[in-house]
N, C-alpha and C positions, 0 to 999 in steps of 0.2 A: 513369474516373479511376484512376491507379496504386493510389493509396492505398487506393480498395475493394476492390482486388483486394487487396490485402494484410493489409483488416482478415480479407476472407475468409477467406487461408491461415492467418493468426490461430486462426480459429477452432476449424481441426481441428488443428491445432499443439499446444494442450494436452494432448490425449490422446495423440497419435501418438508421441512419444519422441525425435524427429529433430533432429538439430542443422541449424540454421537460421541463417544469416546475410545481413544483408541487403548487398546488391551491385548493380553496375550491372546489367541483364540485362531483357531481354523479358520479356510475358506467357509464364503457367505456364512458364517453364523450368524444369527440374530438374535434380539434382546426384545423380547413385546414387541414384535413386528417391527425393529427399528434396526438397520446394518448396522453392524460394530466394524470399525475398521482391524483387519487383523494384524497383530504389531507381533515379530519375533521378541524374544526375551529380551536381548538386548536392548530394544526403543525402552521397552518398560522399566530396566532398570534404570534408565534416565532420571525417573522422577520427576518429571516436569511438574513445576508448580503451575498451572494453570490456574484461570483469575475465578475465583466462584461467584462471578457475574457477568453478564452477554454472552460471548462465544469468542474464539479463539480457534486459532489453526496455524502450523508452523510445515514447513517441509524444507527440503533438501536440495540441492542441484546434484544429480547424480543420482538422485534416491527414490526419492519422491515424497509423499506425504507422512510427517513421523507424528501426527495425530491432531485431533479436533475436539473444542472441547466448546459444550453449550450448545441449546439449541440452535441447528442452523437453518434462520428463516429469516428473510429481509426484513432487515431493520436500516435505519437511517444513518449515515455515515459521514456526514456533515462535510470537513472539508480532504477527507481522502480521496474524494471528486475528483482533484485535481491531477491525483495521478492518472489515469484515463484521459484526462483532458489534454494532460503534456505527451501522454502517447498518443493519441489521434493526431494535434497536432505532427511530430516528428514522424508519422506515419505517410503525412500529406505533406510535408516540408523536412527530409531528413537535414540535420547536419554533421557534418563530420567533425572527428576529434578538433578543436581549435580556432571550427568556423563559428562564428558567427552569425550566418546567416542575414536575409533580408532585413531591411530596414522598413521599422512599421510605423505609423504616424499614429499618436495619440490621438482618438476624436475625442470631443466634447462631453460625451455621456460617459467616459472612463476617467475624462476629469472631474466632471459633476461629483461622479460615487466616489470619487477620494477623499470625500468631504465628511463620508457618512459616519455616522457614530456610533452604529448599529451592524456594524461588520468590519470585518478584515480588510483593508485596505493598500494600494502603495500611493507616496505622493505622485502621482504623474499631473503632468498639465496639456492640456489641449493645445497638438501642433508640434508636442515632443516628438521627436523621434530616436523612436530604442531598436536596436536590436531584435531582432526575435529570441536571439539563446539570451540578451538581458533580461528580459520582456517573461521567458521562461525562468529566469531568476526571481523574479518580482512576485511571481504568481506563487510557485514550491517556495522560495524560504520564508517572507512574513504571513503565506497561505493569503494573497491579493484577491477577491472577488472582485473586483473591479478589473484587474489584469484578466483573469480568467475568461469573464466575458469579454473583454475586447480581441484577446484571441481565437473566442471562437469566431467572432462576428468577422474577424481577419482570412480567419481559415474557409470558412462553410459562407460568407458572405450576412449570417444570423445565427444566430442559436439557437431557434428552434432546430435550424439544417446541422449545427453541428453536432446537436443532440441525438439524431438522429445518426449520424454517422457513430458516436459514441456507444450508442444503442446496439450498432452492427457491430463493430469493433467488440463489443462484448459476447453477445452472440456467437461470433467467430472461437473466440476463446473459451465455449462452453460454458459462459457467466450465467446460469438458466438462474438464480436468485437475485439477478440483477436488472436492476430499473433505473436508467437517468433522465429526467427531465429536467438540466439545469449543469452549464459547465463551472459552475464555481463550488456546487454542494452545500449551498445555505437553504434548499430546498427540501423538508422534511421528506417531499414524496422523492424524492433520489435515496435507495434503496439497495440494500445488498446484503451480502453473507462471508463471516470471514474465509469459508471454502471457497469461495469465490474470487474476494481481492486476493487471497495467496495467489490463487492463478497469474492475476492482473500483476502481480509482485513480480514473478517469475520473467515474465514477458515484457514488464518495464525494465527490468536490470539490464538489459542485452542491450539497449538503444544509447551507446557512449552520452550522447550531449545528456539524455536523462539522469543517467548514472552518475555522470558529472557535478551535474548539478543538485540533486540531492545530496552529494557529500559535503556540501560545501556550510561554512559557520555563517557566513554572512555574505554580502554585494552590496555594491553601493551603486546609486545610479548619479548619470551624470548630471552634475553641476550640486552635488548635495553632499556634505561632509558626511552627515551621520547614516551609519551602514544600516543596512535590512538586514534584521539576524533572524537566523532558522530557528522556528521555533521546536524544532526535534532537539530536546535536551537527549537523546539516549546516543546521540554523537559523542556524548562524553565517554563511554564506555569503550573500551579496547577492544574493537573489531566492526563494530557499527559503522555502517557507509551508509546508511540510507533509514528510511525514505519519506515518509509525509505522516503528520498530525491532522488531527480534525476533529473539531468540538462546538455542540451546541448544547441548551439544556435539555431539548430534547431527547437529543442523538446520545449526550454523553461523550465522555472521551476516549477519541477512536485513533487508534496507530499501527500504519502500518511499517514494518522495522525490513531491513536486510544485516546482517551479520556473517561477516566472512571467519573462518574458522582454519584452524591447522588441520590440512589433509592428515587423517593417523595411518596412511603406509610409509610416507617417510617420512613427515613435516615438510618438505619441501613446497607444496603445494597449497594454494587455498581454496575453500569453500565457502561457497554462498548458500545462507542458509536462508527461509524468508517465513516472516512470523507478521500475522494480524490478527488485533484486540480489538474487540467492538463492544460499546455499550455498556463504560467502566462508567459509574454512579449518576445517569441516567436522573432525570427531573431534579440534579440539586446545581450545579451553573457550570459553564463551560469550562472554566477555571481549575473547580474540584475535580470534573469530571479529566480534565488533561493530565492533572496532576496522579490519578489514579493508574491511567492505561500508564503514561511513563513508567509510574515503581512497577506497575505489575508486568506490565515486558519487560524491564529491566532483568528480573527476575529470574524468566524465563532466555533471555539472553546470556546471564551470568553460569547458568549449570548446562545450557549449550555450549557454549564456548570451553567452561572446562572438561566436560562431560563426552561430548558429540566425539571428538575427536579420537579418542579412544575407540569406538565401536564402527566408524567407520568402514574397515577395512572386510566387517563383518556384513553389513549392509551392503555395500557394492555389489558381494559376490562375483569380481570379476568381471561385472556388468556396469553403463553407466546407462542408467533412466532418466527421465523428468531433466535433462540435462539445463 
């Protein structure tokens, strides 16, 4: 099938640096010595507006990858960290639909950083005790560095050790453009490729309490009126369940999205589709830079959703891939 062929190119995509786009074309063709992923007619009449800056990749459940666009070579990805970071944890502490899981004691250094003015934050205080699925609230919806790291230091006993675990965890998942030293992603050398988080996309969806938790607009933790809102505005869009923001000036603004879609053999069914933008307006402030990846996923959301569902039933081939 096409589309194995493509998760393959995929997989050395990460590392290689090559701008890739996907187009009609035969097995292995290539373009100036760079793979072209091969798309039947159908992806292509899609038209995907892709952003004409960083890189971008979107695929399928069932399908597999329906194209990449922009050089793909590790680049900085600021706080989409975090997803890897809520799957390692969940990985090493699952919970089920509705649990809640163990209870974690705020220490002091995660109260200290809620002070900071210079990052992402949640208010916690030294000697709270939250939750672990709150705890994973605090960190995916206001994108918490302070939570982030106390979770790892909960999970791996340090972060250097959880970093390390994050490291294999990617590893595992074929992430060859991917580099983390650092569980919250405020760390310029934390590194990746949008062919890459798609993968991570793919394999965070499955995990309920993640899932969960990404769809959500806000949380509020205990003893505090005013809620921690998510900062993924593309929740607002009809069919977006997921999943995490991430912006610095460096990195620029980086999103990774999930969008479920009308199966088009009968409508009865849904589809997860999963899209990541990386590296929208880069050295002007985190702010413009979020403000960009949103409209330009959006975008790309909006003729998925209407578009995808239609050709579906062409892509399958009777087959389900990448599920």
């Amino acid at each position: 099938m096409l589309w194995a062929l493509a998760v393959a190119l995929l997989a050395g995509a990460g590392a290689g640096g090559g701008a890739l786009a996907a187009r009609q074309g035969g097995d292995g063709v290539r373009a100036g010595g760079v793979p072209v992923l091969p798309a039947p007619e159908a992806v292509a009449a899609l038209g995907l507006p892709w952003p004409q800056e960083g890189q971008a990749a979107v695929a399928a459940a069932g399908v597999g990858v329906l194209g990449v666009a922009g050089a793909q070579r590790p680049v900085p990805i600021a706080s989409v960290t975090k997803v890897m970071t809520a799957y390692v944890v969940l990985m090493d502490h699952p919970l089920r639909d509705g649990e809640e899981g163990p209870v974690i004691t705020v220490d002091a250094r995660a109260a200290e950083e809620a002070g900071s003015v210079d990052e992402s934050t949640a208010p916690v205080t030294a000697g709270q005790r939250l939750s672990q699925r709150k705890l994973l609230e605090a960190m995916l919806l206001p994108s918490a560095n302070n939570v982030a790291r106390l979770l790892a230091r909960w999970d791996a006993g340090s972060e250097e050790a959880f970093v390390a675990r994050m490291n294999a965890q990617a590893a595992r998942l074929g992430m060859a453009g991917t580099t983390y030293t650092g569980a919250s992603g405020l760390e310029a050398t934390t590194v990746s490729t949008a062919a890459d988080q798609v993968k991570l996309a793919r394999e965070a969806m499955k995990e309920p309490a993640l899932r969960a938790t990404v769809a959500l607009r806000d949380t509020v933790l205990p003893g505090r009126a005013a809620p921690l809102r998510n900062t993924n505005r593309l929740l607002d869009l009809p069919g977006v369940v997921g999943l995490k923001t991430g912006s610095t000036t460096l990195a620029g603004g980086n999103l990774m999205w999930a969008l479920e879609v009308a199966d088009g053999r009968d409508g009865s069914e849904r589809r997860l589709v999963y899209g990541v933008v990386l590296g929208q307006r880069a050295g002007t402030t985190p702010a413009d830079g979020m403000r960009a990846a949103l409209e330009r996923s959006g975008r790309l959301v909006e003729v998925l959703r209407q578009k995808l569902p239609g050709i579906l039933p062409a892509l399958d081939g009777g087959r389900r891939e990448w599920a």
